[in-house]
C-alpha positions as CSV (number, residue, x, y, z in Angstrom):
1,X,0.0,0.0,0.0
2,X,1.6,3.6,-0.9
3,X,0.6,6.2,1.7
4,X,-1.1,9.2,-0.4
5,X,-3.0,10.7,2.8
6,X,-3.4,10.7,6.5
7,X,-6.4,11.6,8.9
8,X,-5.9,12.7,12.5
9,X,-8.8,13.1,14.9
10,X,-7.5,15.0,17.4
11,X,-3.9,17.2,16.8
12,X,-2.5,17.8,20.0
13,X,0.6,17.0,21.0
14,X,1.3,13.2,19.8
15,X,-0.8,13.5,16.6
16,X,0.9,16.9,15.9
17,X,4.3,15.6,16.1
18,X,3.4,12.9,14.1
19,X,1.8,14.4,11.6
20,X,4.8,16.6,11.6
21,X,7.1,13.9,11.5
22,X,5.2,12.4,8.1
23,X,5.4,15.6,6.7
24,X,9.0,16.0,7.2
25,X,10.3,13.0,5.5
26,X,7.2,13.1,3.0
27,X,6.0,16.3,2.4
28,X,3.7,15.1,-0.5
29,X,1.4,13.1,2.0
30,X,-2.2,14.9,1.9
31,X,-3.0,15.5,6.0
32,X,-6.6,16.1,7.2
33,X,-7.0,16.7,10.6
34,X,-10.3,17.6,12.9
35,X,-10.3,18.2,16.4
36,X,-12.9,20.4,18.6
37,X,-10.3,24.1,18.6
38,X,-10.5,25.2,15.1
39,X,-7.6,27.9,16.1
40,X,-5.2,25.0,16.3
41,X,-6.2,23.8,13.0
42,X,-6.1,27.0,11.0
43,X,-2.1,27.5,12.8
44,X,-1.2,23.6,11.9
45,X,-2.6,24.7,7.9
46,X,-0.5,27.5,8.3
47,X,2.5,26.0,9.5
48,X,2.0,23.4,6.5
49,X,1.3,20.6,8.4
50,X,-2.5,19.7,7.6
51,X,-3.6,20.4,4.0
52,X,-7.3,19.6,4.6
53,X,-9.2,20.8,7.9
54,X,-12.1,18.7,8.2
55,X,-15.3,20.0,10.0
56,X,-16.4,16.5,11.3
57,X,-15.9,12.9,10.6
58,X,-17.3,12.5,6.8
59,X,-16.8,12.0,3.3
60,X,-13.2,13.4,3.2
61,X,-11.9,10.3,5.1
62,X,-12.4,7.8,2.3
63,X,-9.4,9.6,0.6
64,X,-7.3,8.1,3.7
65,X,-5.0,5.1,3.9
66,X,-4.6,5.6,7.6
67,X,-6.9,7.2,10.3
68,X,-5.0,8.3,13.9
69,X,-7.1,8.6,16.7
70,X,-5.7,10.8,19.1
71,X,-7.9,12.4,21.7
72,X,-7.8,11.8,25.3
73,X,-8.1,7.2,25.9
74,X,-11.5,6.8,26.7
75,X,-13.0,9.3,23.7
76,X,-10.7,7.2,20.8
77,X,-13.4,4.5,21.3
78,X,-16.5,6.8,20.7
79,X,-15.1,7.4,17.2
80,X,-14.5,4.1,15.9
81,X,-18.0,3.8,14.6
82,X,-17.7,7.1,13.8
83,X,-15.2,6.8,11.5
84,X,-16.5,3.1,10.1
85,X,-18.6,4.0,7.1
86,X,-15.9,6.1,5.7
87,X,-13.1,3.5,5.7
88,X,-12.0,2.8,2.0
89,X,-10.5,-0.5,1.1
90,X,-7.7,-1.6,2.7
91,X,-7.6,1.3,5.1
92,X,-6.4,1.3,8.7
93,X,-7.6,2.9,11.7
94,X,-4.9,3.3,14.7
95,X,-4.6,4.9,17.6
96,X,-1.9,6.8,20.5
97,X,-3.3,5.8,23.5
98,X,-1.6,4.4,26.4
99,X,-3.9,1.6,27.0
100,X,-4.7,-1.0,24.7
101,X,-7.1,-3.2,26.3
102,X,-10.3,-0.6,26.3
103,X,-10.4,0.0,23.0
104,X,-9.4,-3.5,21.7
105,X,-12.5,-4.6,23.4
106,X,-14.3,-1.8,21.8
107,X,-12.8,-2.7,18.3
108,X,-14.3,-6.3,18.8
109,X,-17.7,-5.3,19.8
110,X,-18.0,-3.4,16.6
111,X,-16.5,-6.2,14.3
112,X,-13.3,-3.6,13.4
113,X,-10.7,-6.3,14.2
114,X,-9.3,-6.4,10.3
115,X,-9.2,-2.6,10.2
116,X,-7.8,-1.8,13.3
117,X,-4.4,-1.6,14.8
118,X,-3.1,-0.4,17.9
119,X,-0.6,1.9,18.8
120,X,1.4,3.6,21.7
121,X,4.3,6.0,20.6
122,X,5.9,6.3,24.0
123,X,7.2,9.5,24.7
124,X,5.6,12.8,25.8
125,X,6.4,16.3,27.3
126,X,5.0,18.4,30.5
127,X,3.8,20.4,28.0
128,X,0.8,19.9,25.8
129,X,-1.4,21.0,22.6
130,X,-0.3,20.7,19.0
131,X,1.3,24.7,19.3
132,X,4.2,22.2,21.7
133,X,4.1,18.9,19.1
134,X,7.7,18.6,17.2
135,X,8.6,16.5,14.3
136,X,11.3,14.8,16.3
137,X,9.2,14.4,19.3
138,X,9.0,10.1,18.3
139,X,12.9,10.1,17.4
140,X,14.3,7.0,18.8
141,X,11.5,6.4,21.5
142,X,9.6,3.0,21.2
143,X,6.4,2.8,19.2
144,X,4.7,-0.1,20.6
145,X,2.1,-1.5,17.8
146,X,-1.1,-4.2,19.3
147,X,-2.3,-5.6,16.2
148,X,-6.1,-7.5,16.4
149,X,-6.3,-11.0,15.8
150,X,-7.5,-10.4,12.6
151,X,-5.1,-7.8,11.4
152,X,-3.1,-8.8,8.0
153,X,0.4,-8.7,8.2
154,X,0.8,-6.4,5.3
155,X,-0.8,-3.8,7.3
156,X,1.0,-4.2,10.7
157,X,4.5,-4.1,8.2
158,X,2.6,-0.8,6.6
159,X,2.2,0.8,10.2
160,X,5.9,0.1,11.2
161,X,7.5,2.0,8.2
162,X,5.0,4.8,9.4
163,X,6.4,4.3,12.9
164,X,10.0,4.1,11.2
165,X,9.6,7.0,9.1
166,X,9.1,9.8,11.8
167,X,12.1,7.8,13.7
168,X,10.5,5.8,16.1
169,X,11.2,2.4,16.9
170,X,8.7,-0.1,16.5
171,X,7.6,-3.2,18.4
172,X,5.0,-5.3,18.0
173,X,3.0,-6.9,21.1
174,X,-0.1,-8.4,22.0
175,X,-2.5,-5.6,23.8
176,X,-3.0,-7.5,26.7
177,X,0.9,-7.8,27.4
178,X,1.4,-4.1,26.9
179,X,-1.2,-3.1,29.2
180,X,0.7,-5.8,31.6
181,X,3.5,-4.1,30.9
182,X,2.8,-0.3,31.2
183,X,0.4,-1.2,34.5
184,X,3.6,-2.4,36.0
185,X,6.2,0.5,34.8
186,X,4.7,3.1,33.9
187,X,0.7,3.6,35.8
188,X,1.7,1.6,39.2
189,X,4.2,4.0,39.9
190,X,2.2,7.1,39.6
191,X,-0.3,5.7,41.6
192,X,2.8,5.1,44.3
193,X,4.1,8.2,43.6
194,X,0.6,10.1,44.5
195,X,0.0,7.9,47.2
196,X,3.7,8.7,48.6
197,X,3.0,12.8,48.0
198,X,-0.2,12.2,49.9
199,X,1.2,10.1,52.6
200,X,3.7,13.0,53.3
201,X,1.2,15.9,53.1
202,X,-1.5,14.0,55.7
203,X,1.5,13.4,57.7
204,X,3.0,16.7,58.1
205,X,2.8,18.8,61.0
206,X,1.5,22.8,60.6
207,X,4.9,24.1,60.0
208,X,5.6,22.1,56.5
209,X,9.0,20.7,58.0
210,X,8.3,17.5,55.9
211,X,7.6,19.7,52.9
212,X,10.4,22.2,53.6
213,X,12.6,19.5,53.8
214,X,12.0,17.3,51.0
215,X,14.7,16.5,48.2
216,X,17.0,14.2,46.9
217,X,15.4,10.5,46.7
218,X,11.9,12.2,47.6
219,X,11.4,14.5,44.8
220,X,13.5,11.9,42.7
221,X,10.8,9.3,43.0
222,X,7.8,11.7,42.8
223,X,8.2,13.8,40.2
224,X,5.6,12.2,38.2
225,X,3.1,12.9,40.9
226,X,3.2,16.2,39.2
227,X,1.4,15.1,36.0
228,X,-2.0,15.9,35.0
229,X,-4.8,14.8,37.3
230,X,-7.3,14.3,34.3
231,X,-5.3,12.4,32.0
232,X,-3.8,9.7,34.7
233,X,-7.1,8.7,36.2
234,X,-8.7,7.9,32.8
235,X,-5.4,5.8,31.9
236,X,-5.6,3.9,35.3
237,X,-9.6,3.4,34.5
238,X,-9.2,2.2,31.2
239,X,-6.3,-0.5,32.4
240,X,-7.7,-0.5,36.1
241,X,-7.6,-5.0,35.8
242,X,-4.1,-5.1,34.7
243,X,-3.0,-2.1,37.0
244,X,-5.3,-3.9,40.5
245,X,-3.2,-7.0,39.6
246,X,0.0,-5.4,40.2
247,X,-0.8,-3.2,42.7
248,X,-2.4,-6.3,44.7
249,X,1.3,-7.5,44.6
250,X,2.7,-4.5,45.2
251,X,0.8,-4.3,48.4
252,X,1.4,-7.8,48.9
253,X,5.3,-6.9,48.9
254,X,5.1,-3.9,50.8
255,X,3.4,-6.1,53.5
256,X,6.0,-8.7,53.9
257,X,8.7,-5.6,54.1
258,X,6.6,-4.4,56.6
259,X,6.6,-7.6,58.5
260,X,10.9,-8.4,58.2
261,X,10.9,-4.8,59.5
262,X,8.9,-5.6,62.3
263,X,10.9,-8.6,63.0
264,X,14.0,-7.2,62.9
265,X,15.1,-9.2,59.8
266,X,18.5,-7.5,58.8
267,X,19.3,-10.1,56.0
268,X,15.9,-10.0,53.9
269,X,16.3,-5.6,54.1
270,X,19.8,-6.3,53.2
271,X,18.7,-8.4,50.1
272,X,15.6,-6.1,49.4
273,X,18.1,-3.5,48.7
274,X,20.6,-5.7,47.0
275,X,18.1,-7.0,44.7
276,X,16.6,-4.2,43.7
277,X,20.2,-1.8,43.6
278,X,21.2,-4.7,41.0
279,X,18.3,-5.1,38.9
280,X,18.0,-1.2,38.9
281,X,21.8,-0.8,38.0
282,X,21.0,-3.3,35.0
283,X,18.3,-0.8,33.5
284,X,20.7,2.5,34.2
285,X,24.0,1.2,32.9
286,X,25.4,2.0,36.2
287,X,28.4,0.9,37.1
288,X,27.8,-1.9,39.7
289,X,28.4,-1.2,43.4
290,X,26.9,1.8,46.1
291,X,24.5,3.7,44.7
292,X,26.1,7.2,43.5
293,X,24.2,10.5,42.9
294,X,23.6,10.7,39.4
295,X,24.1,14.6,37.7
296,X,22.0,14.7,34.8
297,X,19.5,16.3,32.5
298,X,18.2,15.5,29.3
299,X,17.5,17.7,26.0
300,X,15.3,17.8,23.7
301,X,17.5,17.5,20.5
302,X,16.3,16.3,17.1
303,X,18.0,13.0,15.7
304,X,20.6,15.4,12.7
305,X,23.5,14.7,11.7
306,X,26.1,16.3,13.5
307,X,23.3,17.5,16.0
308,X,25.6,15.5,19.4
309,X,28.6,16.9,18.5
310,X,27.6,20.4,18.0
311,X,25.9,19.9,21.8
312,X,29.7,18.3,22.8
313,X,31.4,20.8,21.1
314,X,29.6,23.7,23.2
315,X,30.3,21.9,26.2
316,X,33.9,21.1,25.2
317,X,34.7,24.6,24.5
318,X,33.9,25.7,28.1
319,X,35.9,22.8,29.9
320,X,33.4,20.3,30.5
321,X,33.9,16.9,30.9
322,X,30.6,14.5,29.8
323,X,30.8,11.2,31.8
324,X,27.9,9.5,29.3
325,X,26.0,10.5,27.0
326,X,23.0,8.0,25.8
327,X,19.5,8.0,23.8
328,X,16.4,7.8,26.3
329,X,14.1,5.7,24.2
330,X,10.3,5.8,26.5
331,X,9.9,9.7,27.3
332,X,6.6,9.8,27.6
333,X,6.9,11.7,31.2
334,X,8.5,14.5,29.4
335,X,11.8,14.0,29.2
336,X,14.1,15.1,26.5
337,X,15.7,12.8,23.5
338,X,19.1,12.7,24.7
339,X,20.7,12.3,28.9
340,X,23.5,13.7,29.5
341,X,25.6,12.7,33.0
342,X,28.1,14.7,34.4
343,X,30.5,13.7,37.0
344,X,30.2,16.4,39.3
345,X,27.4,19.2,40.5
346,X,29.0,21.8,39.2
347,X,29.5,20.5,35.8
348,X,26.0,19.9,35.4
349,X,24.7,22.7,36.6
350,X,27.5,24.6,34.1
351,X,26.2,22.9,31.3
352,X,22.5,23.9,31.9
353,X,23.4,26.9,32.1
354,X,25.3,27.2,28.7
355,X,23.0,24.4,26.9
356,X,19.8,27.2,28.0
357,X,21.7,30.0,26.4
358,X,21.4,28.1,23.2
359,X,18.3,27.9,23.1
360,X,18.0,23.7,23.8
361,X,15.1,22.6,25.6
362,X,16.5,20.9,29.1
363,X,15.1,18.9,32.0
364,X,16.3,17.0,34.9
């Protein structure tokens, strides 16, 4: 199948920067977008990303080889009937959201299972809208595709290159193991991370010592506790099986810790620590041993040639040493395209300091 036009409902910051990315490599590919802010539409025409602003879902779709969904999770699933009568042969319909499970069962109720594919581009930004998308937002993060059991193999291969062409990197799973997956890295630990943030604030006395006081491994391990209210509690509602499952085990853990505590056991705290410093260490590329504050940051940088070693020869020039530099492939809580570690404070702190004066987009 050649790819003559694409169809995004909903162009905020995912479907922007995809549609940006498409455009990019292939500038020839006919866009239509719809979403509810016309404003955004008329700027994304303007900045030559969408060629055709559509004022519903209608006629204009049967032009499309692919249809993005891309609103908030539990709205993609309204428009798959929506979109069904206009579906041209051999057309796919596909979607960004973070849970797969929902809108899989959705797709089966309607009998969409050979026109439907999943999809979860994994990486994001604190900031949202299309007026924040990029078209190197999806560069070298994973692109997880969830394929029906229906779907031809032909158009899961067609999806990839679309994931490969704006520079993602593609893997194909079965929904139920992704939602498995992202309940146990990605939603569990916001729910642990509120739950920790509101632990803290019940607990602290009138004067905010606990508050005043917080840093380091606290704000470390909370950060995402930050993130909006709205969008996390329809994510943990549309995988809220997969995400009791693994909280019931987290609990479950939590309790025996509680218990060796209780007991005094020194050896199971010493091998809680040790397991998980290791197995930790593993993800990091740490070097193996006591655990070591880590100076870092990451940019947003797009994937150019030349595009590190313009960022190392900035750095160079003012007598910075890098300790690593590597690509950080999920960012979908906002982190930039490219860590940086440093091997000292001061040196990190340097380098945000001249990395901001060009103009890079940073965050720790």
């Amino acid at each position: 199948m050649t790819v003559s036009a694409v169809a995004f409902i909903g162009l905020g910051l995912i479907g922007g920067s995809i549609a940006r990315g498409i455009k990019r490599v292939q500038p020839d590919i006919t866009i239509m977008a719809y979403m509810r802010t016309r404003s955004k539409l008329e700027q994304a025409k303007k900045d030559g990303i969408v060629d055709v602003i559509l004022d519903g879902i209608g006629e204009e779709l049967k032009a499309c080889d692919f249809i993005f969904l891309c609103t908030p999770v539990e709205y993609n699933a309204q428009f798959l009937s929506a979109v069904r009568p206009f579906l041209k042969e051999g057309a796919i319909v596909t979607d960004v959201g973070s849970t797969k499970t929902d809108i899989h069962e959705h797709v089966q109720m309607l009998g969409m299972e050979a026109v439907f594919i999943g999809g979860h581009p994994m990486a994001g930004s604190e900031k949202t809208g299309y007026e924040n998308s990029t078209d190197h937002l999806l560069e070298n993060a994973y692109y997880i595709i969830t394929p029906t059991a229906l779907s031809r193999k032909e158009d899961i291969r067609q999806l990839v290159k679309v994931a490969e062409m704006i520079g993602a990197i593609p893997i194909v799973l079965d929904y139920h193991r992704h939602d498995q997956i992202t309940a146990a890295i990605s939603h569990l630990p916001h729910v642990i991370a509120s739950s920790l943030v509101n632990l803290v604030k019940d607990s602290d006395s009138e004067e905010g010592l606990m508050k005043r006081l917080a840093a380091g491994g606290f704000k470390d391990i909370t950060r995402i506790a930050s993130s909006s209210p709205e969008m996390w509690e329809q994510i943990c509602m549309t995988n809220r099986k997969k995400l009791a499952v693994i909280l019931r085990e987290y609990i479950g853990s939590l309790e025996k810790t509680l218990e060796e505590l209780e007991q005094g056991n020194h050896k199971a705290l010493y091998e809680l620590f040790e397991s998980s410093r290791d197995y930790r260490n593993s993800i990091s590329d740490k070097s193996k041993g006591a655990i070591v504050p880590e100076y870092s940051f990451t940019v947003d940088i797009a994937d150019e040639v030349g595009a590190i070693s313009t960022l190392s020869v900035i750095l160079a020039s003012k007598g910075i040493s890098i300790k690593n530099i590597g690509i950080n492939h999920n960012r979908e809580h906002g982190e930039g395209a490219l860590r940086i570690s440093f091997y000292d404070k001061a040196a990190m702190e340097a380098s945000w300091g001249y990395l901001e004066k060009y103009h890079y987009g940073l965050m720790k």
